[in-house]
C-alpha positions in Angstrom: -1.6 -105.5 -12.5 0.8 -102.8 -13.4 1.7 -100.0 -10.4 -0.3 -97.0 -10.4 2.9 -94.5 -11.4 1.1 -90.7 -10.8 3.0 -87.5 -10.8 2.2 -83.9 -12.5 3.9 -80.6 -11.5 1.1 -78.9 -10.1 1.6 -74.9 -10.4 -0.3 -72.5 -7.9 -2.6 -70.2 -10.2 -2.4 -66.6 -10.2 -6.3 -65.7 -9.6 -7.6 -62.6 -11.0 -11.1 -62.1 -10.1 -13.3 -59.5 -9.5 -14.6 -60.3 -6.2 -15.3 -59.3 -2.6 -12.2 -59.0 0.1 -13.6 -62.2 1.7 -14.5 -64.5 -1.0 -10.9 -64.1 -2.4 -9.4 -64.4 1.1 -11.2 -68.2 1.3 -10.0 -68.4 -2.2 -6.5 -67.8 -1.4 -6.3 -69.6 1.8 -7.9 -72.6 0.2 -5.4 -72.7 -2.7 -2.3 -72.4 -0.4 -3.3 -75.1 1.9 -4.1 -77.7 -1.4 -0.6 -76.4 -2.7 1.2 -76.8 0.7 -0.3 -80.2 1.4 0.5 -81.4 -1.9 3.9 -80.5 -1.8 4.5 -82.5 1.3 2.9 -85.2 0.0 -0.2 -85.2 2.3 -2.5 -86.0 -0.8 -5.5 -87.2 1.4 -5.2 -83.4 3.4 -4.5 -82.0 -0.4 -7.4 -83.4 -2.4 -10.6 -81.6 -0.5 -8.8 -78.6 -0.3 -8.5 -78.6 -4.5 -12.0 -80.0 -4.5 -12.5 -76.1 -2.3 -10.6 -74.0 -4.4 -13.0 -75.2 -7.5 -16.0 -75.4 -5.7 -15.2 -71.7 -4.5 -14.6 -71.1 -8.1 -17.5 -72.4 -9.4 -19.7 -70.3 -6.9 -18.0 -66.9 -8.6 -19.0 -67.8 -12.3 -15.5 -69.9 -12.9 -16.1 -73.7 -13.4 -12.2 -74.2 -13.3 -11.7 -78.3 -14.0 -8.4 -78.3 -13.5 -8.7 -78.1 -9.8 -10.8 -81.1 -9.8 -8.5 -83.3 -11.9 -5.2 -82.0 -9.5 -7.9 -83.5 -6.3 -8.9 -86.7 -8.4 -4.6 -87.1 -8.9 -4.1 -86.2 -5.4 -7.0 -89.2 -4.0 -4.6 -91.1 -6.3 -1.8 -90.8 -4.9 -3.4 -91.1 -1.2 -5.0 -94.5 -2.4 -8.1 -93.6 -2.2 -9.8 -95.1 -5.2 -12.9 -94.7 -5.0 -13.3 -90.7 -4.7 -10.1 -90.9 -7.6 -12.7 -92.6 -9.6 -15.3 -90.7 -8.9 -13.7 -87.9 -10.3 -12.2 -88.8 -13.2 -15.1 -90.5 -14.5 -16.6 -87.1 -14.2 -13.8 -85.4 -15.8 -13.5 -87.9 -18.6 -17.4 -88.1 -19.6 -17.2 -84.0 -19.3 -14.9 -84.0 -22.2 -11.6 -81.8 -19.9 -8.7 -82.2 -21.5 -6.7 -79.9 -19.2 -5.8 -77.6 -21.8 -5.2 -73.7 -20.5 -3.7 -70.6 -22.0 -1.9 -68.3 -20.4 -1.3 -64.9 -21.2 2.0 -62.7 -20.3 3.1 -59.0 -21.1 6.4 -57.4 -20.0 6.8 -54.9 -17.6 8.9 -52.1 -19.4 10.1 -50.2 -16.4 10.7 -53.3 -14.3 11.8 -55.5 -16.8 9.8 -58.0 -14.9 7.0 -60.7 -16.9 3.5 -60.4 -15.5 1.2 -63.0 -15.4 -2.9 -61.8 -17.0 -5.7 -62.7 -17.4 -7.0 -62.6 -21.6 -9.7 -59.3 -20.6 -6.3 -57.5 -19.4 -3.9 -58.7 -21.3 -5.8 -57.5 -24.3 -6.6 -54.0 -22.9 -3.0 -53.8 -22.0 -1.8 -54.1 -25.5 -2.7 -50.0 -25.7 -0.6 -49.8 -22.8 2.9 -48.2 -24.3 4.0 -49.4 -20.8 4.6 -53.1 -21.4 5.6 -54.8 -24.2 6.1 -58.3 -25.5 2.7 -60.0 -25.6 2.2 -63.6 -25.3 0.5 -66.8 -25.2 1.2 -70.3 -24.4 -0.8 -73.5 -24.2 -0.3 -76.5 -22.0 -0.8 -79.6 -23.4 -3.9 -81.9 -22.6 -4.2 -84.1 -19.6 -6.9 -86.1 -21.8 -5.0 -89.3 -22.6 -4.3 -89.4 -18.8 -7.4 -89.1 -17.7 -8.3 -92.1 -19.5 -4.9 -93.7 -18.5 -5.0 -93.9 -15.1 -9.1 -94.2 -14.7 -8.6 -97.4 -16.6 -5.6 -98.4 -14.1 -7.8 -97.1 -10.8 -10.8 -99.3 -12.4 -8.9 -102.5 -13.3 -6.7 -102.5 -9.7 -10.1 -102.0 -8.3 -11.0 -105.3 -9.8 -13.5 -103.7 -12.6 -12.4 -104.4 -15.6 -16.1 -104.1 -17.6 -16.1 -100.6 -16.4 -12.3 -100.5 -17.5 -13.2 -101.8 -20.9 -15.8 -99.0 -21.8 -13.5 -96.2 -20.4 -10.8 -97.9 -22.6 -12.8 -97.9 -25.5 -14.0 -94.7 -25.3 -10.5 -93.5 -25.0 -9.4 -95.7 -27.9 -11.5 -93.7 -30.0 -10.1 -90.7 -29.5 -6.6 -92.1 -29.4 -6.3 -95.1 -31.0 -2.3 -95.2 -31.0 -2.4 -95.4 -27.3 0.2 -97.9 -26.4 -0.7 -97.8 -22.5 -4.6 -98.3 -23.2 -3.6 -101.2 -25.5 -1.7 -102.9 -22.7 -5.1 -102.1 -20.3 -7.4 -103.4 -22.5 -5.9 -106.6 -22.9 -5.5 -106.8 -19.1 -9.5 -106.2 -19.0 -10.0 -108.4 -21.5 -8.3 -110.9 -19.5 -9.5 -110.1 -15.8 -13.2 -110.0 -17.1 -13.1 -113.3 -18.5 -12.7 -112.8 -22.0 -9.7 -115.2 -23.1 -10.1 -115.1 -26.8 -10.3 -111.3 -26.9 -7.4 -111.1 -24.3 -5.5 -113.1 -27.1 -6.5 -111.3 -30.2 -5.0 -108.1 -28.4 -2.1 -109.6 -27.5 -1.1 -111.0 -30.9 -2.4 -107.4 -32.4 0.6 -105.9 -30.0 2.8 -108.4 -30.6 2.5 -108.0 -34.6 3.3 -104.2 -33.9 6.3 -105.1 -31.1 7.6 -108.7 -31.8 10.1 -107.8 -29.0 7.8 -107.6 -25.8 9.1 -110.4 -24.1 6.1 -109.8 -21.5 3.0 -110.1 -23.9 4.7 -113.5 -25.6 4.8 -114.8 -21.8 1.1 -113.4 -21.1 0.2 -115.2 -24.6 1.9 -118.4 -23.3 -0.4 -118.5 -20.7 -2.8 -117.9 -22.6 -2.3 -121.1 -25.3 -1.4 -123.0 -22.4 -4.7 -123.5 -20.8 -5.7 -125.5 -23.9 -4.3 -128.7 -24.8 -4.3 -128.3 -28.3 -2.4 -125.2 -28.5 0.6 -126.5 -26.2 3.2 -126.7 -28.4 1.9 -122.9 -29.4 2.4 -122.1 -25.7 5.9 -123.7 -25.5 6.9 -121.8 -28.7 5.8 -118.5 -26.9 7.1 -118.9 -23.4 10.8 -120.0 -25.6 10.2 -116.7 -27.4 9.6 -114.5 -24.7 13.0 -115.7 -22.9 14.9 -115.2 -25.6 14.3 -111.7 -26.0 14.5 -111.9 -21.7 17.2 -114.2 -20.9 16.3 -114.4 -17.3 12.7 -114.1 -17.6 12.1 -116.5 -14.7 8.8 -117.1 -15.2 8.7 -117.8 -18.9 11.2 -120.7 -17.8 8.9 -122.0 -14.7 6.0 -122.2 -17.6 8.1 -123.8 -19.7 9.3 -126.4 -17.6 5.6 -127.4 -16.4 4.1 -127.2 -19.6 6.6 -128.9 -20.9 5.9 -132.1 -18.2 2.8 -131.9 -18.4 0.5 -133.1 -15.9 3.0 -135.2 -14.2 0.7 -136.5 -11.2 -1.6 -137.8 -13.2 1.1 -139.9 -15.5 2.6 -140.9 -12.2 -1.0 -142.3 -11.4 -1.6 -144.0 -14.8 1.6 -145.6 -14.5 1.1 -147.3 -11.3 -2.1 -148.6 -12.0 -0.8 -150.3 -15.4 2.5 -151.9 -13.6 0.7 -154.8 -12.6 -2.1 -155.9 -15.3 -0.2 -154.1 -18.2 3.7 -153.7 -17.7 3.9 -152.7 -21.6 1.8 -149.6 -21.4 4.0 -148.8 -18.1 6.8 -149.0 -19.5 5.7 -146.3 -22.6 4.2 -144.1 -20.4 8.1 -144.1 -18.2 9.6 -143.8 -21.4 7.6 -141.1 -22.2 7.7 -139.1 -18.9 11.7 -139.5 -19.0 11.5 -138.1 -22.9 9.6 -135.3 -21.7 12.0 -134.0 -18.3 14.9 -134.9 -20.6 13.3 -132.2 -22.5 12.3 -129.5 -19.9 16.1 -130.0 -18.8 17.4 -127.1 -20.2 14.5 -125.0 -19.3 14.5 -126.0 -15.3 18.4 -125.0 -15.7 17.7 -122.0 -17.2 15.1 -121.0 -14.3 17.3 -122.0 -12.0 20.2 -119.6 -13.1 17.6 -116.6 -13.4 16.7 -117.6 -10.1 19.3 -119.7 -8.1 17.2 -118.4 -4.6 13.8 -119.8 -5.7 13.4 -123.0 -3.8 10.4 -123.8 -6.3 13.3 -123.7 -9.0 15.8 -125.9 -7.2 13.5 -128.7 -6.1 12.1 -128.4 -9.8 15.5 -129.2 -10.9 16.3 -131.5 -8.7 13.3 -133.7 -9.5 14.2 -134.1 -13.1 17.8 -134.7 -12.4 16.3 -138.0 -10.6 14.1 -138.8 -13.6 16.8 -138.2 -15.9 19.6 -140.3 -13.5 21.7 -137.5 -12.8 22.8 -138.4 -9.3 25.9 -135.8 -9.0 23.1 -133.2 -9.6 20.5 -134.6 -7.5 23.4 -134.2 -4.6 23.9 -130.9 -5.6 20.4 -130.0 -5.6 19.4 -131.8 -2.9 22.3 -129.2 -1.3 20.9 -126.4 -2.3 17.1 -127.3 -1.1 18.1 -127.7 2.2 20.2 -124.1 2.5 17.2 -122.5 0.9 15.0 -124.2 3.4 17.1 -123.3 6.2 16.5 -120.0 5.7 13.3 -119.4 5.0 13.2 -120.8 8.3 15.0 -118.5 10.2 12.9 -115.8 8.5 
């Protein structure tokens, strides 16, 4: 599953309420302690303390979101899924997008620009004191809401729940590259290989260049006999757009063999009664490392420390009589053994 990769600048507000000494005092404190734990990166100290501040701000008529969505991003970041969840479910099926406006005005005799809230700044704009009125909007947090709940859900091993935060996010942003990714993931985790394929080959049509979806579509066709030679096609694909996509080769090379144990099996029990059929089926087994030869190289130079690699290499350097490289191999196994020992 892809890493969880959170960040926001979070921005201390400048509150403007008409309230009493102390309830502003708590409302103050609260806010400086979320802001000063965040900023060290104590996000499990930081995330009740924004979960205060809007409580506190929800008591005094102000149902402020945005303080619930920094404490859902800060349980995040302290790994602590479940409250993250929590919350941005809440957030998502309340419709937040994040979205505020702040309003400014210039100072004329200071020069300096103050910071209002809308009921001032518009009674301000009789003011022949200040100057230079405005408004800006920050953009919505909505398709990262649905983003990283869908993330949180699927690395919490939930991908059904995934799936319907997905598709409700889909709907609303239906370009959503990220989401596209997740909900082939879910699609995947929850089971569902034909849909998992679908969306893959729908991503694919869009980027024929994603190395990593014609690997995960490899896998896919490789789990079905019939579709083999599909798989081989795909896991070829995605290495030539990733010449040392390891994996893709170590697919390649056992897809390509097949399953060799049980033609090691079949061929023993025919040596006897039915040397013929043997014989085809050794013939056939060479044919077949002769051509995962160039696949088991190319692993091996993407990853010349993988002892799965080298021993994978040197076994079809036996089958296809290559005894110089069977030495060499055979070289390499045991160095690569010898230290994973001494690890």
């Amino acid at each position: 599953m892809k890493k969880l990769i959170l960040g926001i600048a979070i921005v201390a507000s400048a509150f403007v309420f008409g309230q009493k000494g102390d309830a502003n005092a708590k409302l103050q404190e609260a806010n400086k302690a979320a802001m000063d734990a965040y900023n060290a990166k104590n996000y499990s100290a930081a995330a009740p303390k924004f979960l205060e501040v809007y409580n506190l701000l929800k008591t005094n008529g102000q149902d402020d979101k945005i303080y619930m969505y920094y404490a859902g991003l800060s349980y995040a970041l302290a790994n602590n899924s479940d409250e993250s969840i929590k919350i941005y479910t809440d957030l998502v099926n309340s419709g937040f997008t994040g979205v505020q406006t702040t309003y400014t005005a210039k100072d004329k005799k200071s020069g300096q620009v103050v910071p209002l809230d809308k009921t001032t700044w518009d009674l301000m704009k009789k003011n022949p004191d200040y100057s230079d009125f405005k408004t800006e909007q920050s953009a919505s947090v909505e398709p990262d809401l649905y983003e990283t709940l869908t993330t949180l859900l699927l690395n919490a091993k939930k991908p059904a729940e995934a799936l319907v935060i997905i598709e409700k996010g889909l709907a609303k942003y239906p370009n959503n590259t990220k989401l596209k990714d997740a909900q082939g993931t879910a699609y995947y985790e929850s089971g569902n290989t034909d849909k998992f394929m679908a969306n893959l080959k729908e991503q694919l049509a869009k980027n024929p260049n994603d190395a990593t979806n014609w690997y995960n579509l490899g896998v896919i066709q490789s789990k079905n006999p019939a579709t083999t030679e599909d798989a081989i096609a795909s896991f070829k694909k995605a290495t030539e757009i990733k010449p040392d996509f390891d994996n893709a080769y170590q697919n390649l090379v056992y897809t390509v063999i097949g399953d060799d144990a049980k033609t090691v099996e079949q061929i023993n029990a025919l040596r006897k009664d039915k040397p013929d059929e043997a014989t085809k089926l050794i013939d056939g087994r060479r044919e077949r490392f002769a051509k995962a030869l160039p696949y088991a190289e190319g692993w091996y130079k993407a990853a010349p420390e993988n002892l799965d690699a080298v021993t994978a290499l040197k076994e079809i350097y036996v089958v296809t009589k290559n005894m110089d490289k069977v030495k060499e191999m055979k070289a390499k196994e045991a160095e690569l053994s010898a230290k994973a020992k001494t690890k």
